[in-house]
ZAVO-172925 format. One line per field, with one value per residue (C-alpha): z, y, x negated; residue number from 0. Coordinates in Angstrom, 1 decimal. Example, Ala and Ser with C-alpha at 12.3 -4.5 7.8 and 13.67 -1.06 7.14 Angstrom:
2
up 7.8,7.1 .
north -4.5,-1.1 .
east -12.3,-13.7 .
nr 0,1 .
END
This chain:
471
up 84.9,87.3,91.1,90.7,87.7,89.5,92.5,90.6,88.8,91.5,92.7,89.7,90.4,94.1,93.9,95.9,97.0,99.6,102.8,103.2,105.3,102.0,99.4,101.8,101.8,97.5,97.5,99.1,97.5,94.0,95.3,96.7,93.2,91.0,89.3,91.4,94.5,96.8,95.3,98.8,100.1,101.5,102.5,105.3,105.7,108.7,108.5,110.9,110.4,108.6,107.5,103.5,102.9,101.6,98.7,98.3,97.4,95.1,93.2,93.6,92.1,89.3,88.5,88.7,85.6,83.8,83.2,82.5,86.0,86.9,90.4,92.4,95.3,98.3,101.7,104.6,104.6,101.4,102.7,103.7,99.7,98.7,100.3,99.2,95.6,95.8,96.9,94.7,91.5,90.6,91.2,94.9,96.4,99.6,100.0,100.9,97.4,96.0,97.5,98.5,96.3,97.0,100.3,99.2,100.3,103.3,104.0,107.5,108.4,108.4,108.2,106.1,104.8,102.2,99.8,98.7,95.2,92.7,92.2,88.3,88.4,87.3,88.0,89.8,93.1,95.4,97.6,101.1,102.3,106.7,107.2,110.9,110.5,108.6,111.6,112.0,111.5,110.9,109.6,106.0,105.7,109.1,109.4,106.6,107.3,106.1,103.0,101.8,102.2,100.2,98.0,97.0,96.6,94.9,91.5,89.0,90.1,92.8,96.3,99.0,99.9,103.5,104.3,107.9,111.0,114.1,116.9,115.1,116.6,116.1,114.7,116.4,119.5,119.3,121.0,118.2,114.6,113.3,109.7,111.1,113.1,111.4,113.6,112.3,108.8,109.3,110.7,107.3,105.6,104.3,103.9,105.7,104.5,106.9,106.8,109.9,108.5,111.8,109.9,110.0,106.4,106.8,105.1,108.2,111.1,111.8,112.3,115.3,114.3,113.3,116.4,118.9,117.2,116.9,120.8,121.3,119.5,121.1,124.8,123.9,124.4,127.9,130.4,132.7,130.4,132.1,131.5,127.8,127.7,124.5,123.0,121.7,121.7,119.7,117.1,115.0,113.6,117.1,120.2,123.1,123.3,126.2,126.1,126.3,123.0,120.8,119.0,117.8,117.0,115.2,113.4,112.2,110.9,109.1,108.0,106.2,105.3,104.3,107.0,104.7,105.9,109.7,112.0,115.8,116.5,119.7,122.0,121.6,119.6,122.2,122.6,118.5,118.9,121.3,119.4,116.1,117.8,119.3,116.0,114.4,117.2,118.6,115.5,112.4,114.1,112.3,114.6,111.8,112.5,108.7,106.6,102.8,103.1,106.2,106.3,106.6,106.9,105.4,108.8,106.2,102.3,100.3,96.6,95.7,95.4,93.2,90.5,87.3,88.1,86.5,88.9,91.5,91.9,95.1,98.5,100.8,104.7,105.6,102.6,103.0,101.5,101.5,101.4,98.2,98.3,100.6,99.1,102.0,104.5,105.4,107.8,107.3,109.9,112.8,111.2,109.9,106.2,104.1,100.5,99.1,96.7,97.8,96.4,97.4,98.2,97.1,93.9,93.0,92.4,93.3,92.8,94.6,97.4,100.9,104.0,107.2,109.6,112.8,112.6,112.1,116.0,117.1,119.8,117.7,115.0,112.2,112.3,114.7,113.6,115.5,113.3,110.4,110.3,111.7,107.8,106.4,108.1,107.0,103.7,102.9,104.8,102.9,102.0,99.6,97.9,97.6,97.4,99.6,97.0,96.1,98.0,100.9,99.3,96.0,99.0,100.2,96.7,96.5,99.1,96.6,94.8,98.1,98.3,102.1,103.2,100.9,102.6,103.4,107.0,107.6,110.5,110.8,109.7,112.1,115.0,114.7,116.5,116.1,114.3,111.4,111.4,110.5,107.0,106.3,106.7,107.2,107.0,110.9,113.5,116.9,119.5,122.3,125.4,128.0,130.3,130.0,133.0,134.5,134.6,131.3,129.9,131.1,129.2,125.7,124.0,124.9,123.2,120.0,120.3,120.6,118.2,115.5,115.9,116.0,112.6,110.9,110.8,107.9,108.8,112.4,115.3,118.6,121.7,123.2,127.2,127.8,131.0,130.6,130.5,128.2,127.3 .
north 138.6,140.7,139.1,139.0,136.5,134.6,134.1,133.3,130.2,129.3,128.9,127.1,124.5,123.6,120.6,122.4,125.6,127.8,128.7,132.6,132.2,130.1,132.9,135.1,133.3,132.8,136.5,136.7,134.3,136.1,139.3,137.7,136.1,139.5,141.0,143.8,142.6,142.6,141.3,139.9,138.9,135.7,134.1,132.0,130.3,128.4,125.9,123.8,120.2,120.2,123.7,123.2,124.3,121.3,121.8,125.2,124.5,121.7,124.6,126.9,125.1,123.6,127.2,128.5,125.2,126.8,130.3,129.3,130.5,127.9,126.4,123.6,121.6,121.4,119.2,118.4,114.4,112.3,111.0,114.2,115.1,112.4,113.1,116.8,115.5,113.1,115.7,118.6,116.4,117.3,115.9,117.3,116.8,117.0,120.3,119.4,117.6,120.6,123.2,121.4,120.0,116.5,116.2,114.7,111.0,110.4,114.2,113.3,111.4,115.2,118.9,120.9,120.9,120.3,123.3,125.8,124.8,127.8,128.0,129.0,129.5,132.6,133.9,130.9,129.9,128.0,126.0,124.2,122.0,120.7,123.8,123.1,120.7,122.7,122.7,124.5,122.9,119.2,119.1,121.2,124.4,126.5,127.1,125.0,127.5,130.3,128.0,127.4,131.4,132.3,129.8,130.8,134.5,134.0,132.9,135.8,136.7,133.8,133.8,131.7,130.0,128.3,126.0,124.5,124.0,125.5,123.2,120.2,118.8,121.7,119.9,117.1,118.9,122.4,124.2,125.7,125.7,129.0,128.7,129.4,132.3,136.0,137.5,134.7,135.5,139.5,139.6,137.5,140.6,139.0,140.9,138.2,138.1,135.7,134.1,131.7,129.3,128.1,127.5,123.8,122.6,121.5,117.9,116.7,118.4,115.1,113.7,112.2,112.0,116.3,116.6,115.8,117.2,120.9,120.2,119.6,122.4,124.8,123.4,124.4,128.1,127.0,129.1,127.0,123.5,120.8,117.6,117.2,114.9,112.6,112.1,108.9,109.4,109.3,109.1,105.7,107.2,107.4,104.6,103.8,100.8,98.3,96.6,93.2,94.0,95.4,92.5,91.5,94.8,95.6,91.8,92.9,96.3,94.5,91.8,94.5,96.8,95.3,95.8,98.9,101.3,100.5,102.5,102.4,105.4,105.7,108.4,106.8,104.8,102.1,101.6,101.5,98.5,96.4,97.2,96.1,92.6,92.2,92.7,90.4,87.7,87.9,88.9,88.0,84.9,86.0,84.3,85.0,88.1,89.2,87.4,87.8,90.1,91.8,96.2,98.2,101.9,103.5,105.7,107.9,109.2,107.0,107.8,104.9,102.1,103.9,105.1,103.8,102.7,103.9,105.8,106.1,108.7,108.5,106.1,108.8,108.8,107.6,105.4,102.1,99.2,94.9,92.4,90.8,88.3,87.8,86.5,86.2,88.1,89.0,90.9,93.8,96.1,94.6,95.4,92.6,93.3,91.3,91.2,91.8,92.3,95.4,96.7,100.5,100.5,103.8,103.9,100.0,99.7,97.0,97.0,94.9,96.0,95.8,96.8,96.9,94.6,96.4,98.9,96.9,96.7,100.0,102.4,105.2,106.8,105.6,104.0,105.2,107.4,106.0,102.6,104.6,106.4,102.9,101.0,104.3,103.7,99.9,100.2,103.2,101.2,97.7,96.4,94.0,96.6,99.4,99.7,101.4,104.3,105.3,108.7,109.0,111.2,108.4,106.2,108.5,109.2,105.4,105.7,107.0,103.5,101.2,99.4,98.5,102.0,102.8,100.3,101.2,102.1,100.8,100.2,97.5,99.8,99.1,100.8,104.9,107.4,110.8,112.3,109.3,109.1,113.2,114.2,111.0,109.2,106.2,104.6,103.4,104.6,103.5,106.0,104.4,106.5,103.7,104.8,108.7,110.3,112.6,115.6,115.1,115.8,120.1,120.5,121.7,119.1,116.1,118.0,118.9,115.4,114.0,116.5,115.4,111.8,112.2,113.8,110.9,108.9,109.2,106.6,104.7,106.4,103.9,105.5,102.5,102.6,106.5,107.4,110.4,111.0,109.7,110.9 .
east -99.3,-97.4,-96.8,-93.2,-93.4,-95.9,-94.3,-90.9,-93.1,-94.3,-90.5,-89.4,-92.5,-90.7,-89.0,-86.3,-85.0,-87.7,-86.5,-86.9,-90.1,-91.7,-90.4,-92.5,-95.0,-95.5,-94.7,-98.2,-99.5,-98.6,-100.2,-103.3,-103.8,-103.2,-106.4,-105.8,-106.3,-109.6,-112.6,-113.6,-110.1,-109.7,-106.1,-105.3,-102.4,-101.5,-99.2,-97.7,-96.2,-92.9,-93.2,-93.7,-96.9,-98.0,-94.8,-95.9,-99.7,-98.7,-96.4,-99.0,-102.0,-99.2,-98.8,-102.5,-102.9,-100.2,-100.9,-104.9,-106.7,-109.1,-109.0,-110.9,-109.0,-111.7,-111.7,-114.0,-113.7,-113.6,-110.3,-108.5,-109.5,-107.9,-104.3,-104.9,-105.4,-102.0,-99.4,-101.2,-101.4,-105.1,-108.7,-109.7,-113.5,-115.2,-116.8,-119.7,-120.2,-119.4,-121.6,-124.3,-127.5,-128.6,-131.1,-134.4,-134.3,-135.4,-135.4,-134.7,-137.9,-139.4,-138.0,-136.3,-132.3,-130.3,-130.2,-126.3,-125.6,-125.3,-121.5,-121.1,-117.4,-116.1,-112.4,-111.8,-110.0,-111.4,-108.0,-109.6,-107.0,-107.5,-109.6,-109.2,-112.0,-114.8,-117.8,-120.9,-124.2,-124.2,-127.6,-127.0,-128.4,-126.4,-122.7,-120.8,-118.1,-120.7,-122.3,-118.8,-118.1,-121.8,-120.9,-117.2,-118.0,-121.3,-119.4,-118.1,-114.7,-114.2,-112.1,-110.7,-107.5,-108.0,-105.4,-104.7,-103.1,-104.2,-102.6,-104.5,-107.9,-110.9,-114.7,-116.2,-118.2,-116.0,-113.1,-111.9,-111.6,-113.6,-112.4,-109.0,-110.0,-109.2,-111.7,-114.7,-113.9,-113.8,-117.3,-118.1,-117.2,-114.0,-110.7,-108.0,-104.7,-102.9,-99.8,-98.3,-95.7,-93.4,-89.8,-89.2,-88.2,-84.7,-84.8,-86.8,-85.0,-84.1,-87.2,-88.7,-91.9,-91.7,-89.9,-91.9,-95.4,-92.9,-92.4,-95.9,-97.5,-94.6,-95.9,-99.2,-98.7,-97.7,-99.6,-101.0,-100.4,-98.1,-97.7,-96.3,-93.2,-91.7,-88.7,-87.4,-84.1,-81.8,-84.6,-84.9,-88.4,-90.6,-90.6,-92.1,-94.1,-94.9,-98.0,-97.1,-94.9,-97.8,-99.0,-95.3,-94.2,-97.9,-97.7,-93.7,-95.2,-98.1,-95.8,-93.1,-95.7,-99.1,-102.1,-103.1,-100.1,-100.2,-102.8,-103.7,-104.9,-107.4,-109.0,-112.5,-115.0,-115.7,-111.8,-111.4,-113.7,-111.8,-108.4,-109.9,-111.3,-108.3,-106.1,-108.0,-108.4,-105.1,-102.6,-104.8,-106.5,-109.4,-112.3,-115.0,-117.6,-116.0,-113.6,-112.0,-108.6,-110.3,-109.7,-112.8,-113.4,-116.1,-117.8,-120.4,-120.1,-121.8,-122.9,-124.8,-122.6,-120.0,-122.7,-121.4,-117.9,-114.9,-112.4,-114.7,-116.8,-118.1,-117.3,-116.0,-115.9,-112.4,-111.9,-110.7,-111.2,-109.9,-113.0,-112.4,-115.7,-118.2,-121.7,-123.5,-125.8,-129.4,-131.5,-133.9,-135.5,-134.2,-130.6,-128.0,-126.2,-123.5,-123.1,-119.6,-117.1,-114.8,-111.6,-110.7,-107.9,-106.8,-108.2,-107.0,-111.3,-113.4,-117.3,-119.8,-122.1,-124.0,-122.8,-124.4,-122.9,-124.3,-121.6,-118.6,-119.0,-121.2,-119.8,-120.8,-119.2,-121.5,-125.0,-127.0,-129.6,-132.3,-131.6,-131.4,-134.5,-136.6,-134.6,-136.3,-139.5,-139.6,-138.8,-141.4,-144.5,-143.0,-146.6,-145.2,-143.0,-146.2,-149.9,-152.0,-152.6,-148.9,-148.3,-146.1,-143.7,-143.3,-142.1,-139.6,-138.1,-138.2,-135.2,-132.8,-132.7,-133.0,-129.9,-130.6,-131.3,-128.2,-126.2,-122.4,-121.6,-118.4,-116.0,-113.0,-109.8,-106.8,-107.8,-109.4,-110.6,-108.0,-111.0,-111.6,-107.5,-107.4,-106.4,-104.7,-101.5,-99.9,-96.4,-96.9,-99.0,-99.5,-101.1,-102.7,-102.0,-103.3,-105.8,-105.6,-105.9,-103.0,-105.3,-106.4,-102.4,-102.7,-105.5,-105.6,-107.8,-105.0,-102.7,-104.6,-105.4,-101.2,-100.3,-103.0,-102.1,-98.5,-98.4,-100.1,-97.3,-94.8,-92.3,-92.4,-94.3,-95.2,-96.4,-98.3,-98.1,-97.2,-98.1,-96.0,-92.2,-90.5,-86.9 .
nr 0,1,2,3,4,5,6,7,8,9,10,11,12,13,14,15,16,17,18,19,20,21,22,23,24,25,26,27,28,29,30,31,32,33,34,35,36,37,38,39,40,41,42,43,44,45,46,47,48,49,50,51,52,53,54,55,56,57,58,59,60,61,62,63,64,65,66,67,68,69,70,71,72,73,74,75,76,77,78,79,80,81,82,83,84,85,86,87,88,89,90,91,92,93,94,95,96,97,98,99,100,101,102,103,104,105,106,107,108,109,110,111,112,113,114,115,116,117,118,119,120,121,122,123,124,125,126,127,128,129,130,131,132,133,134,135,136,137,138,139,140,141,142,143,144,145,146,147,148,149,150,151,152,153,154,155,156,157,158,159,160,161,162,163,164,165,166,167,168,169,170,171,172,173,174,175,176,177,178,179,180,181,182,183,184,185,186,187,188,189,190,191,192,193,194,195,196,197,198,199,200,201,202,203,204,205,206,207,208,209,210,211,212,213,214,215,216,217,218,219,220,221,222,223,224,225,226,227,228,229,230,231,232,233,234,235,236,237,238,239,240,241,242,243,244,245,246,247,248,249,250,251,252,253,254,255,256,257,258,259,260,261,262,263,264,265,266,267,268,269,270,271,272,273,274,275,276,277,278,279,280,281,282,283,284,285,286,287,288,289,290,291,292,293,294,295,296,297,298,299,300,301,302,303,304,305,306,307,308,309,310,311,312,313,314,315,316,317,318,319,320,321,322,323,324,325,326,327,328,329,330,331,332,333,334,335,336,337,338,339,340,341,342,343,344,345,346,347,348,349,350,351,352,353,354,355,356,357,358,359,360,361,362,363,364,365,366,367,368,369,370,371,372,373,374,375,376,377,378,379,380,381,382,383,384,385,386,387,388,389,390,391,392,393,394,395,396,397,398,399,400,401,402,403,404,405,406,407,408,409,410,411,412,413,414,415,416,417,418,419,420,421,422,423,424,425,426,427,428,429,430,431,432,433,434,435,436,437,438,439,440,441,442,443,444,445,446,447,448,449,450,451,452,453,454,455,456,457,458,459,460,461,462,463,464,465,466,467,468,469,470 .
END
């Protein structure tokens, strides 16, 4: 098929008319996906908030479906996949389910790394949706960025569509977001076709919520930074909030909303802690350690639990999910663990499992590692459970099927770090701005960080006790 009828699909699958900066950007689109173009090209396309390219990836993968040229919707966090999946109308996964094999169980207890799957696609595109958040090493093989790159462009035929934007938060532990960089994917060997989408769509010029993350991404490019500023009026979207008014205003939101489509988004674990015990003390009067209705977020992918159940193919980092049951708890390896019925919330699925109570309340983001390697250590020396002559690595395959070493790490789910909160939305989203530091507003991280939280609201915005001006 020649571009121009490509791109003039793709314009007829738009569920309105493109501004000029879109038709630009299908044109490229069209070319980049021609037989005739580079065998190692890659396209990035950069798109801030507001700016359509969400519309414009949906029309583009409807399109790719129509004309018969296979495709495969990728993101870094379960949840992130999930939003990429709703507003693109086709199954998305986690990439790191799709490149990677399976580690050995209990892998860690000694060396080595999980293993790049063989990708067997041919003539296929590979669309990565929140590439601002593809790291390096987190414990796989190296880079992920690099594994996803060797995996892509091992297949028959097979390139890259990175999609992202470049004023959100980088990884966990980085300054920037290398997937997004031209330069990191030109010493790859890749040929980069970029596009920067910065035109506003004009159904949500009036916006609060887009207007203050387009003045906050525009203030980035300050040189020196100065402290950012937020606009409430004349908006009815985005307000300031007053601490002594947050538990009305939060119980009003849960009240018209349900609890599942308000968030309070928070600059650290140990504060995402003390907002979640306060929710539920003070506005839920929930005095229980865990109770039936309460929200918890999964901290770590989980593929055990959802082996066998319709609709659910894996638990993902970032899901959510209501306690439907609770059957009742235990202890194993110095760690405590409850026994529940869950309903994802997402996927209207409930299943029964364990969860580890520890990290309902831990100041890290997950269980800690230390804990999880000693549940490892007990359950492969369990005397009662093996024989002196079964070998050592029987015991670690033995893992696999332990549902305590298996358990889900959760998290309560009203209060987030930015990080957990990124590549999701809500209806309302509170961002808690007590306690930052003057200094900390002219650097570059605060901002990534505003700008990320601000544009996970879809409806109400509340900027809890801003410590900068507010207009």
């Amino acid at each position: 098929m020649e571009a121009e009828e490509f791109a003039l699909r793709v314009i007829n699958n738009l569920p309105y008319t493109p501004t000029g900066q879109q038709k630009q950007l299908i044109a490229a689109l069209a070319r980049f996906c021609s037989r005739s173009a580079s065998p190692n090209g890659v396209f990035l396309l950069n798109g801030y908030a507001g700016t359509g390219k969400t519309s414009v990836t949906a029309a583009l993968v409807k399109t790719l479906r129509d004309i018969n040229v296979k495709s495969v919707l990728l993101a870094p966090t379960g949840r992130a996949a999930k939003v990429f999946s709703l507003y693109a109308g086709y199954p998305a996964y986690t990439i790191h389910r799709r490149i990677y094999r399976s580690p050995t169980p209990g892998m860690s207890l000694g060396s080595g790394w999980a293993q790049r799957a063989e990708n067997k696609s041919i003539d296929t595109l590979f669309v990565v949706d929140e590439a601002s958040m593809i790291g390096g090493n987190d414990g796989f093989s190296g880079s992920v960025l690099s594994d996803l790159v060797s995996y892509v462009y091992s297949g028959v035929g097979c390139r890259l569509i990175l999609l992202g934007d470049t004023a959100q938060l980088p990884p966990v532990g980085t300054t920037s977001s290398p997937a997004l960089d031209p330069k990191v994917l030109i010493n790859m060997g890749l040929k980069v076709t970029r596009v920067v989408m910065t035109e506003t769509v004009r159904q949500h010029r009036q916006s609060g919520i887009l207007y203050n993350a387009t003045v906050l991404r525009k203030m980035m490019r300050l040189d020196p930074l100065v402290p950012p500023f937020l606009t409430v009026t004349p908006f009815s979207d985005v307000k300031a909030v007053d601490p002594i008014d947050l538990d009305e205003i939060m119980e009003r939101c849960y009240n018209r909303g349900g609890l599942e489509n308000t968030l309070m988004i928070t600059r650290s674990n140990r504060r995402a802690v003390e907002f979640n015990l306060a929710i539920r003390s003070r506005i839920l009067d929930r005095e229980e350690e865990l109770t039936r209705g309460d929200l918890l977020l999964v901290a770590k992918n989980n593929y055990f639990w959802s082996a066998g159940v319709k609709n659910l193919d894996f638990i993902a980092n970032g899901d959510i999910a209501e306690v439907v049951k609770i059957y009742g708890t235990d202890s194993r390896g110095g760690l405590r663990f409850a026994d529940l019925k869950l309903r994802f919330i997402d996927r209207d699925v409930e299943l029964d499992c364990k969860i580890v109570l520890d990290s309902l309340t831990s100041d890290s983001p997950s269980l800690h590692p230390d804990k999880q390697e000693l549940l490892a250590k007990i359950v492969v020396e369990d005397e009662n459970r093996f024989t002196p002559d079964v070998p050592y690595e029987a015991r670690l395959r033995s893992l696999k099927t332990d549902a305590y070493y298996n358990a889900l790490q959760v998290k309560f789910a009203y209060a987030v770090t930015c990080h957990k909160a990124q590549g999701g939305q809500w209806e309302n989203v509170f961002v808690d701005m007590g306690y930052i530091p003057q200094e900390a507003y002219t650097e570059s991280d605060l901002y990534r960080w505003l700008y990320t939280a601000t544009t996970r609201a879809t409806e109400c915005l509340y900027y809890v006790n801003p410590s900068v001006e507010v207009r």
